[in-house]
C-alpha positions, 0 to 999 in steps of 0.5 A: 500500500505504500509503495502504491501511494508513493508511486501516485504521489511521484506521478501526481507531483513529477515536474513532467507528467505523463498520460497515466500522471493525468488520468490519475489527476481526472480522478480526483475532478474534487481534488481540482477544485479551488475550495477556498473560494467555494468555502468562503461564498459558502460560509457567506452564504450561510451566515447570511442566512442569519441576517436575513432571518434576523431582518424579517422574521418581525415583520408580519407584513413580509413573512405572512405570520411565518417567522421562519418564511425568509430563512427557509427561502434563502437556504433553499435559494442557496440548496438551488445555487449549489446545485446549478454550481456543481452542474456547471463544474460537471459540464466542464469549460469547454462545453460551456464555451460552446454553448454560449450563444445559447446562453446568451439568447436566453438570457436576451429573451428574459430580458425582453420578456420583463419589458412584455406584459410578464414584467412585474415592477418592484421598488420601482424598478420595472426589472422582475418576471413574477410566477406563482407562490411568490417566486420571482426572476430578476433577469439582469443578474442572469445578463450579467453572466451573458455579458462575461461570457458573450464577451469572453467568446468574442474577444477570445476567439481569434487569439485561442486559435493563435491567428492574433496575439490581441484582439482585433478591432472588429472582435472589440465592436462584436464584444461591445455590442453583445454587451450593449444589447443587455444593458440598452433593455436593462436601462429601460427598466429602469434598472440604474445599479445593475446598468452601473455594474454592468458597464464596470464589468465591460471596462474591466473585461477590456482591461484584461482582454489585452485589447488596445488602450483605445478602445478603453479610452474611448469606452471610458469617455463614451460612458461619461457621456452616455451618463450625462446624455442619460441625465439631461434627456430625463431616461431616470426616473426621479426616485433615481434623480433624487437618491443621487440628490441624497448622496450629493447632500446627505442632510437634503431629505433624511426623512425622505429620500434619505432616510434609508441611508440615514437608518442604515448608518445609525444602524451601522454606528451603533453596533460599536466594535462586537455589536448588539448581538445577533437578534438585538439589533434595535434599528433592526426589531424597529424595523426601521431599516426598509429592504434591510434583507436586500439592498441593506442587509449589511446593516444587520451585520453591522449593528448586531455583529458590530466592526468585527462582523462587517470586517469578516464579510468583506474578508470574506469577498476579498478572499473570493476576489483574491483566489479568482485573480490567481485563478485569471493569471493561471487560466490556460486560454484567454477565454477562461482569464476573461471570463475569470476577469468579468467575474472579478470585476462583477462581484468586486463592484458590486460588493462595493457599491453595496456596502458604500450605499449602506455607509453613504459613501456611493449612491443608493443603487439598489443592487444586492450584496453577493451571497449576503442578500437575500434573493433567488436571482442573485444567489444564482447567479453568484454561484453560476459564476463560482462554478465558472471560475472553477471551471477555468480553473480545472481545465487548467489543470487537465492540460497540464 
């Protein structure tokens, strides 16, 4: 037995590995798995699932008498995203690239179906598709997977099969307009924040595709005046207008269209150091935090786990970011380190946005906080795109 096992260990680990060395690898498909970050969006997850219950479990109104309603809810949005995680581990790199206009239409079809009579308007955001016993889609989560991937396609395509060494130009305007497309409908909802992060992704996925400076340049000026065409032809709506008022002037309408942020810092503040303890928050018992398991959830933390619980979230995404960068620099094709990229770029902004509207420090844009908010299209897609990056990461490791 341990001649055997030192055998596989020398050809597991030799420098150059041969066929049986490999075989040997696709063995252990777990064993290729980067579980630091599968463990750290779980144990966001999961401990999310506190926050979301501590959130909702007062407030009749939501829960329909059940205190537990949200709680099982979550555990069974994140049961589901484990779930289409492993399926995309399962299907394997290359299989999804081949599927991607597949996707990518689908994807498209959501999208238009919320601008059908299907469409359901929610917080005033005109962006959801509404089924039977309560469950609901947000398309623009899924778009934001057909933006990476769609991207990634066409950028990739001529450089994986070593006619170009960047992109040309015209796979930069066939890039830019999948990506266009989901965005110019999500705008139409109105749906500002996941256009926000959505366009973000576009600039870093760019970035990393090693396309020329130009067209990065040009993307960066085009959408400071796209905002500002957006803003004077009144495409806002004015709940929007105002919340970019609240932030430019916090002391503008605090029982208005600032009382979320203002609640939400009060909340955030008075959890001191260690916090309140789960369950006490009073900002949160008084329910006086609205979309406290959503858009504000890191308010709960930050009041009932104090500094320590809110530092251990975004501990917790840098570790996701931080293992998904390594994963980007080692991908074996330029397909698999943009998509790695968009993934990064994607989760990095909209971690940011989301707690820096709960501080005051960006505007509120109503965008969940990754594997925290509660919200079946969100864990998702938050899961898809792990399963991504591990996807990437395993074919690196069958051609080596």
């Amino acid at each position: 037995m341990t001649s055997s096992y030192s055998s596989y260990r020398q050809l597991r680990f030799s420098p150059q590995r041969g066929p049986v060395a490999r075989a040997l690898a696709r063995d252990a498909p777990l064993r290729r798995l980067d579980w630091v970050i599968v463990l750290a969006a779980l144990a966001l997850s999961l401990g999310s699932s506190m926050l979301v219950w501590s959130a909702t479990r007062g407030r009749d109104s939501l829960t329909h008498g059940d205190p537990q309603y949200f709680l099982y809810r979550h555990l069974t949005n994140l049961v589901i995203g484990l779930v289409l995680f492993g399926a995309v581990v399962a299907i394997g790199h290359h299989r999804i690239r081949a599927a991607v206009p597949v996707l990518y239409a689908l994807a498209m079809l959501m999208l238009i179906a919320v601008l059908s009579p299907l469409g359901s308007t929610i917080n005033g955001a005109h962006s959801w598709i509404q089924f039977g016993g309560g469950f609901s889609v947000q398309p623009a989560e899924f778009a934001k997977l057909a933006i990476v991937l769609g991207m990634a396609m066409a950028l990739s395509s001529r450089v994986d099969t070593g006619e170009r060494a960047i992109p040309i130009d015209r796979s930069v305007v066939h890039a830019l307009v999948l990506a266009g497309m989901p965005i110019c409908i999500v705008l139409l909802m109105p749906d500002l924040g996941s256009v926000m992060v959505m366009a973000v992704t576009v600039l870093g996925i760019l970035l990393a595709s090693g396309a020329p400076n130009r067209w990065v340049i040009g993307l960066m000026v085009a959408g400071g005046a796209g905002a500002a065409a957006i803003w004077k032809l009144g495409v806002l709506s004015k709940y929007q207008i105002d919340r970019f008022a609240a932030f430019a002037d916090p002391a503008l309408d605090p029982a208005g269209v600032g009382y979320n942020t203002a609640q939400a810092r009060i909340a955030i503040g008075s959890g001191g150091l260690t916090g309140k303890g789960l369950f006490h928050g009073t900002q949160t018992m008084g329910q006086f935090v609205p979309e406290q398991q959503t858009d504000f959830v890191f308010s709960v933390a930050g009041e009932e786990l104090g500094f320590v619980g809110g530092l251990a979230i975004i501990l917790l995404v840098g570790v996701i970011l931080w293992r998904a960068c390594r994963i980007a620099r080692q991908a074996g094709d330029l397909y698999g380190t943009i998509v790695a990229a968009g993934v990064i770029t994607w989760f990095a902004f909209q971690s940011f946005e989301n707690i820096g509207m709960t501080l005051g420090i960006m505007p509120v844009a109503g965008i969940p906080l990754p594997f925290v908010s509660y919200g079946g299209s969100s864990m998702f897609a938050g899961w898809i795109a792990i399963g991504l990056l591990q996807a990437v990461r395993t074919q690196r490791h069958l051609k080596a």
